[in-house]
N, C-alpha and C positions, 0 to 999 in steps of 0.2 A: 474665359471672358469675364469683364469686369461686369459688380452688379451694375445694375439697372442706374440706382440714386448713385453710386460713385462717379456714373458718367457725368448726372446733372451736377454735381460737387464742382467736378472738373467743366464743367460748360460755366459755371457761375464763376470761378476763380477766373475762368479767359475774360467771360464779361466786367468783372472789377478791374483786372489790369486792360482792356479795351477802355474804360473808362477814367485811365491815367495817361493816356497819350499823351502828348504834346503837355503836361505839366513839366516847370519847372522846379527848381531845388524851394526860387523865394517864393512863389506860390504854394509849394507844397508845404511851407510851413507858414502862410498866412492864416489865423484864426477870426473867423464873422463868428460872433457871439450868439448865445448860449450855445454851438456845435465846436467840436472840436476841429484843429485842421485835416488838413488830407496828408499829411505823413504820419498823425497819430492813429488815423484808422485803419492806415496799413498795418502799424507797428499792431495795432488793437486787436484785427485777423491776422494776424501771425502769433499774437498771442493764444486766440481761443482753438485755430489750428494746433500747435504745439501741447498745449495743454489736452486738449483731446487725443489724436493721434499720436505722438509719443509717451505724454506721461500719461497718461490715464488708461490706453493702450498697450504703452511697451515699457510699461515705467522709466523713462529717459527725458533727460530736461538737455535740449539742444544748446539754447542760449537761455542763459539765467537772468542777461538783463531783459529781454524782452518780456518773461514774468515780472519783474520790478517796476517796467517801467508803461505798459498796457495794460496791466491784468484791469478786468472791470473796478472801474473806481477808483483807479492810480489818476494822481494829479495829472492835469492835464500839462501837456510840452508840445514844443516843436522840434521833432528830431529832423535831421539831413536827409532827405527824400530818399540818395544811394545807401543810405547806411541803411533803414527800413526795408529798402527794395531788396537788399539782398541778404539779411533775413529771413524776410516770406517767401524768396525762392529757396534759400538754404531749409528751411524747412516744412515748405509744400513738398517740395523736391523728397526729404529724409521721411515724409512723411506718405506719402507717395508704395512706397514700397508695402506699407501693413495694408494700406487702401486696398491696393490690389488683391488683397487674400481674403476681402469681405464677402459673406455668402449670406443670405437670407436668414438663414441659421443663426450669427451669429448675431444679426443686426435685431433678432428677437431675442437674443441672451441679454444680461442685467451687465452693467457698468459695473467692476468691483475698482473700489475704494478702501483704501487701505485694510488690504486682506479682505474683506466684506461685502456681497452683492449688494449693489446699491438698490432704490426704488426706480434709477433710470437703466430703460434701455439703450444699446447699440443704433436702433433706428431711431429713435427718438433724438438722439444725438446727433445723427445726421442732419434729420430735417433739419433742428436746432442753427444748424452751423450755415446749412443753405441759405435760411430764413435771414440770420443774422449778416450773411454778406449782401442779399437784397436790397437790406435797412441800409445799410453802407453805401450800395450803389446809388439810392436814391439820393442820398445827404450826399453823398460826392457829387452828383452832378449839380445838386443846388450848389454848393461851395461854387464850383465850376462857371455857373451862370452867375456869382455875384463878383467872381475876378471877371466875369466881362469876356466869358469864353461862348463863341456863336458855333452855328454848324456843328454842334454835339448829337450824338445819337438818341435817336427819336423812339425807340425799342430796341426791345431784349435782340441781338447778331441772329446770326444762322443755325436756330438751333434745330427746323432741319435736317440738316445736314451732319451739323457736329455733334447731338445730342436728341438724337429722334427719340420720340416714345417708342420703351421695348418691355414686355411685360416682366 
């Protein structure tokens, strides 16, 4: 069974693409200032995805340019919504598979960094990434109500159902 927080990871990834619906390609790369647009935040969680779960995990770099072109702090751009979108499935999806073998155990072991345990832990990193796609979902839907998008969701889906509390 998977842990516990892997389920919420996965309940909060459906709510971020719940939160892409009916976007198109020129909306998804329209920019309202000071935020970035909504295909850079994809591209932005697929970066922090990637860099956690394969290279910092399984040392492996899926795509090279989405470190290039998201890592915190890269200029900002407008990429092509499809080109993004199938990325962060290419690698939620490749990343997916280590997810799965997460045990309490290891999410209180230390992050090692080049050869070296870091100061951060495994669960700490989680939360991190949760938290992180939260902050996105909120900034998404404001981008969302300033292209002039009604009838968007008013809370977090079914979790329920799909991500009940389990100790």
């Amino acid at each position: 069974m998977t842990h516990p927080l892997i389920d919420q990871l996965r309940f909060t990834r459906s709510e971020f693409k719940r939160g892409l619906i009916g976007i198109t390609d020129a909306e998804a790369q329209q920019r309202f200032m000071p935020m970035n647009c909504l295909s850079w935040n994809i591209g932005h969680l697929a970066w922090q995805e990637q860099r956690y779960w394969l290279m910092l995990a399984q040392n492996k770099t899926l795509l090279p340019w989405v470190n290039e072109q998201f890592a915190n702090g890269a200029p900002a751009s407008a990429p092509a919504l499809d080109a993004v979108l199938a990325a962060y499935d290419e690698i939620t999806a490749t990343s997916d598979a280590w997810l799965d073998t997460v045990t309490t155990e290891m999410l209180n072991s230390p992050v090692i960094v080049k050869g070296r345990p870091s100061s951060k832990i495994w669960g700490s990193m989680l939360l991190r990434m949760i938290y992180h796609y939260w902050y996105h979902n909120g900034e998404n839907q404001a981008i969302r109500q300033m292209l002039g998008h009604r009838d968007l969701g008013q809370f977090v889906g079914n979790i329920d159902d799909e991500a009940p509390y389990r100790p």
